[in-house]
ZANU-291053 format. One line per field, with one value per residue (C-alpha): chain; residue in three letters; residue number from 1; z, y, x. Coordinates in Angstrom, 3 decimals, padded with zeros to 6 digits. Each point is the difference from the previous one (the first is absolute). Layout:
N
ch: [A|...]
aa: [ALA|...]
i: [NUM|...]
zz: [Z|...]
yy: [Y|...]
xx: [X|...]
This chain:
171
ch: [A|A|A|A|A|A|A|A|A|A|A|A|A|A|A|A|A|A|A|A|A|A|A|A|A|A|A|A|A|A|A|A|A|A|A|A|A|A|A|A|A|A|A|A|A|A|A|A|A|A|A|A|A|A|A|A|A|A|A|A|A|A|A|A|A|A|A|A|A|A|A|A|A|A|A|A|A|A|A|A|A|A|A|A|A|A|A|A|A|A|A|A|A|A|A|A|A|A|A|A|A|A|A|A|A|A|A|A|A|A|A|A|A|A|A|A|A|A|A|A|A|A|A|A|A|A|A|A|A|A|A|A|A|A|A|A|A|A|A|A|A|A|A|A|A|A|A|A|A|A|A|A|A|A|A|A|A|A|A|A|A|A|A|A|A|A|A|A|A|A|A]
aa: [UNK|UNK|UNK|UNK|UNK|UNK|UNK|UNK|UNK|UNK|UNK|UNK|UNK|UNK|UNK|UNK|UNK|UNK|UNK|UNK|UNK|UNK|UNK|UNK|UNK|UNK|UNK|UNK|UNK|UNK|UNK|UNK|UNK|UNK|UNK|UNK|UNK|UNK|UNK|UNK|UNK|UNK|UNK|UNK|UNK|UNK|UNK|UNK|UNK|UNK|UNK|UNK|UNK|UNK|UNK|UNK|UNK|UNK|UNK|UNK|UNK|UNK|UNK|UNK|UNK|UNK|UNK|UNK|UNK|UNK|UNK|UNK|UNK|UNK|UNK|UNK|UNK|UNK|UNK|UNK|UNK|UNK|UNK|UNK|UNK|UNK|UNK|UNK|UNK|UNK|UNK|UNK|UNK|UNK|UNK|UNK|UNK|UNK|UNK|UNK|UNK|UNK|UNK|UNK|UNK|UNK|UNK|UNK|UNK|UNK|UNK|UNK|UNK|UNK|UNK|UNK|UNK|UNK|UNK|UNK|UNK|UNK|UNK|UNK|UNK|UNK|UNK|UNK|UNK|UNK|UNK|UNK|UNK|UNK|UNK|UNK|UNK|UNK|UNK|UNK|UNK|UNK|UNK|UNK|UNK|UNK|UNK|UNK|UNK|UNK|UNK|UNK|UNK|UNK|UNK|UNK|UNK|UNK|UNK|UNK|UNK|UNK|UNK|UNK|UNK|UNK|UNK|UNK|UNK|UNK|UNK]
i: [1|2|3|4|5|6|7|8|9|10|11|12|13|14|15|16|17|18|19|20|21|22|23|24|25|26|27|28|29|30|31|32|33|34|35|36|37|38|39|40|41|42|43|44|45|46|47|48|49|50|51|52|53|54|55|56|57|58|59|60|61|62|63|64|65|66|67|68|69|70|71|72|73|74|75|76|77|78|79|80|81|82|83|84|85|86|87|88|89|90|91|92|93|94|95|96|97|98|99|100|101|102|103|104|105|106|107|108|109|110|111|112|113|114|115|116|117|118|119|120|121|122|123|124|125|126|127|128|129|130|131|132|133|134|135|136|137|138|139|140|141|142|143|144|145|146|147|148|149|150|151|152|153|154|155|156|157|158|159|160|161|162|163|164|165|166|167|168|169|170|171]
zz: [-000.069|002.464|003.496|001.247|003.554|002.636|003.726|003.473|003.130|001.136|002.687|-001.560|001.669|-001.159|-003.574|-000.090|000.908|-003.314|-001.553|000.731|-001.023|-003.164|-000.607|-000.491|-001.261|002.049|-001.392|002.486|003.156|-000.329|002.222|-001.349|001.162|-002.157|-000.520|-001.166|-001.887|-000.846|-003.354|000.562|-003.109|001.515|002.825|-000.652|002.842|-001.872|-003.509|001.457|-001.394|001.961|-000.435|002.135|000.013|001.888|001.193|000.072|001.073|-001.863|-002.906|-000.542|-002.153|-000.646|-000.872|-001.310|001.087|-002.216|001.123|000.974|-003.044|001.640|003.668|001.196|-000.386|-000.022|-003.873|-001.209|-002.427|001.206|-001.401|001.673|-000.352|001.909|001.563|001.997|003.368|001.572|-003.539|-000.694|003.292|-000.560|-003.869|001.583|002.558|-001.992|-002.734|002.624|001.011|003.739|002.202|001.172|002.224|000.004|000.183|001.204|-000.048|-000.003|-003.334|-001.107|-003.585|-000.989|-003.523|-001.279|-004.089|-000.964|002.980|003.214|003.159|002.637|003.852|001.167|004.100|-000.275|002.265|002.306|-002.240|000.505|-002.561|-003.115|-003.227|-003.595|-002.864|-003.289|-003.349|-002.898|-002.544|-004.164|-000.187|001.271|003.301|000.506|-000.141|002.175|002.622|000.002|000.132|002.831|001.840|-000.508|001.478|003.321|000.348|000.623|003.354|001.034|-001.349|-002.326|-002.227|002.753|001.588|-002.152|001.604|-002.861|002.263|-000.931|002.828|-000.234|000.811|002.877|001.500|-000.839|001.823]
yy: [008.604|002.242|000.620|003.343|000.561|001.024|-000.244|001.552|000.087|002.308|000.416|-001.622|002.487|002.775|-001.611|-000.520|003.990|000.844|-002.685|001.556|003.684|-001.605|-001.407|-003.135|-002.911|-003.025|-003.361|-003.228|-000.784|-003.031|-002.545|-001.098|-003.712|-000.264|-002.825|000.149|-002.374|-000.479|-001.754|-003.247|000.785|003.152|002.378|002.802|002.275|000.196|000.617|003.188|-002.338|-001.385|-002.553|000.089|-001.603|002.404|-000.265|002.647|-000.057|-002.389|-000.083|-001.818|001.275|-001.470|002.823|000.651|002.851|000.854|001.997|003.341|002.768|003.412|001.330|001.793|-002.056|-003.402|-000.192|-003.306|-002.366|-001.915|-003.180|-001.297|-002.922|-001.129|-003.724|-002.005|000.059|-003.024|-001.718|002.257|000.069|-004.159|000.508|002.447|-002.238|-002.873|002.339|000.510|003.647|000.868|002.066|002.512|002.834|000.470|003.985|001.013|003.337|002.213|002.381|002.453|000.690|003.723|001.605|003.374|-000.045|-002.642|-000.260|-003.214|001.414|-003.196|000.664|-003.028|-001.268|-003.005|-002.225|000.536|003.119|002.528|002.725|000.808|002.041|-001.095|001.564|-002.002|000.868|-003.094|001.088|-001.012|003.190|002.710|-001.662|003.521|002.169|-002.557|000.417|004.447|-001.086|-002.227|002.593|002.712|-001.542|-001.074|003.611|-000.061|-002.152|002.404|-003.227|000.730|-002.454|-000.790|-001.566|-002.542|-003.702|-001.866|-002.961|-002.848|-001.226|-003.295|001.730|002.115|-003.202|-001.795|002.378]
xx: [-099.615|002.056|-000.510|001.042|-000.697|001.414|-000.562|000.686|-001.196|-002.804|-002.580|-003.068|-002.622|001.937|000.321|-003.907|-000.227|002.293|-002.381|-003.001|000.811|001.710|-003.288|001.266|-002.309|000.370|-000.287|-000.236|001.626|002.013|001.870|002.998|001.877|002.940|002.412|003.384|002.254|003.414|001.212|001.986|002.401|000.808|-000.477|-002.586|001.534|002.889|-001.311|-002.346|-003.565|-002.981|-002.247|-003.066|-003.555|-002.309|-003.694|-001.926|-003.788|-001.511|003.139|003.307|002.244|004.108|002.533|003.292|001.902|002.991|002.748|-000.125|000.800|001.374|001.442|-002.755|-003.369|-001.212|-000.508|000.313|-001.401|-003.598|-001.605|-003.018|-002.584|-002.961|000.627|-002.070|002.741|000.300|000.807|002.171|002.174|000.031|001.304|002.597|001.158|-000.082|002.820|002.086|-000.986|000.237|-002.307|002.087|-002.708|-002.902|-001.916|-003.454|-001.341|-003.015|-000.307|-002.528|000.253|-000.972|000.340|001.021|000.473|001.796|002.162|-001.151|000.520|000.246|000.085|001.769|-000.534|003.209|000.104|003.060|000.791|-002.297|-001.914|001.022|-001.262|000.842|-000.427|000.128|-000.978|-000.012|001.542|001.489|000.972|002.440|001.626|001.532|-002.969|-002.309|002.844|-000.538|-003.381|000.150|002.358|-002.098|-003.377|002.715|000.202|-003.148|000.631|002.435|002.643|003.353|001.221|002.519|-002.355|-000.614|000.447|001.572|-000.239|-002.883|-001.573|001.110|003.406|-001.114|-001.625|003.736|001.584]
C-alpha cells in the first residue's frame, strides 16, 4: 500500500475548531513511543527509509518506511506488522540493527472520507496536523485531495513538512 500524507505544523485548538465545523469523526486518542533503527549493512539516513517498532496503547506494531516518492509530500511506500516488542528489539539487536532515536507523542485520530487526520503533541517538537490518505490508487489525485482539505486549515501545500519525525528529533 501507499502512504500519502503530509504534515505541518498547526495550533492544535485551532485545528480541533476546523475539526469540529468539518464535522469530523474522531476515532481514539493514542500515545505513541516509537523506536528507531538503523540497518547494519547500510545506513537508512542515507537511503531516505525507516524502520521503526512503535507502541501504541495497548499495540506493537514493526514498520518499514521506504523512501520518499515526490518533492512536496511525505508519500512513500509502508509495510507494517504487529510484534510482540521486547522480542523483537532483542532479534534486532541480535542482526546487527542499531537504535538510533527514539519519538513519543500524543495523537488524536479524526476522520473525514477516506482521508486520517492526526493532531500530533511530539515530544521536544511541538503540534502538528497530518493528513494521510492510504491509497493503491492515483498517488497524484490523493495529493489534490490532501491539499485541498489543508485549505481548509488555512495551510498551502508549502507548508508541508516533508521531514519524518525521526529527522526533526535528529536535528
Amino acid at each position: 500500500m501507499l502512504e500519502v500524507e503530509v504534515k505541518s505544523r498547526i495550533d492544535l485548538s485551532y485545528a480541533r475548531e476546523v475539526l469540529e465545523g468539518l464535522d469530523a469523526k474522531f476515532l481514539e486518542a493514542e500515545e505513541h513511543f516509537d523506536i528507531y533503527y538503523n540497518a547494519p549493512h547500510c545506513d537508512f539516513a542515507e537511503t531516505d527509509e525507516a524502520l521503526r517498532i512503535r507502541s501504541v496503547n495497548d499495540r506493537q506494531v514493526l514498520t518499514y518506511k521506504g523512501k520518499k516518492l515526490d518533492d512536496t509530500t511525505k508519500s512513500r511506500e509502508e509495510i507494517q506488522t504487529p510484534v510482540e516488542a521486547e522480542a523483537m528489539i532483542q532479534i534486532l539487536e541480535r542482526l546487527g540493527f542499531k537504535e538510533t532515536a527514539r519519538v513519543q507523542k500524543v495523537r488524536d485520530v479524526f476522520k473525514i472520507g477516506d482521508i486520517t487526520l492526526c493532531l500530533d503533541e511530539v515530544d521536544s517538537l511541538g503540534q502538528f496536523i497530518e493528513f494521510e490518505i492510504i491509497s493503491d490508487a492515483d498517488m497524484e489525485e490523493s495529493k489534490k485531495r490532501i491539499f485541498a482539505m489543508m485549505e481548509k486549515f488555512g495551510l498551502q501545500p508549502e507548508d508541508s513538512i516533508r521531514k519524518s519525525y525521526l529527522e526533526l528529533v535528529m536535528e
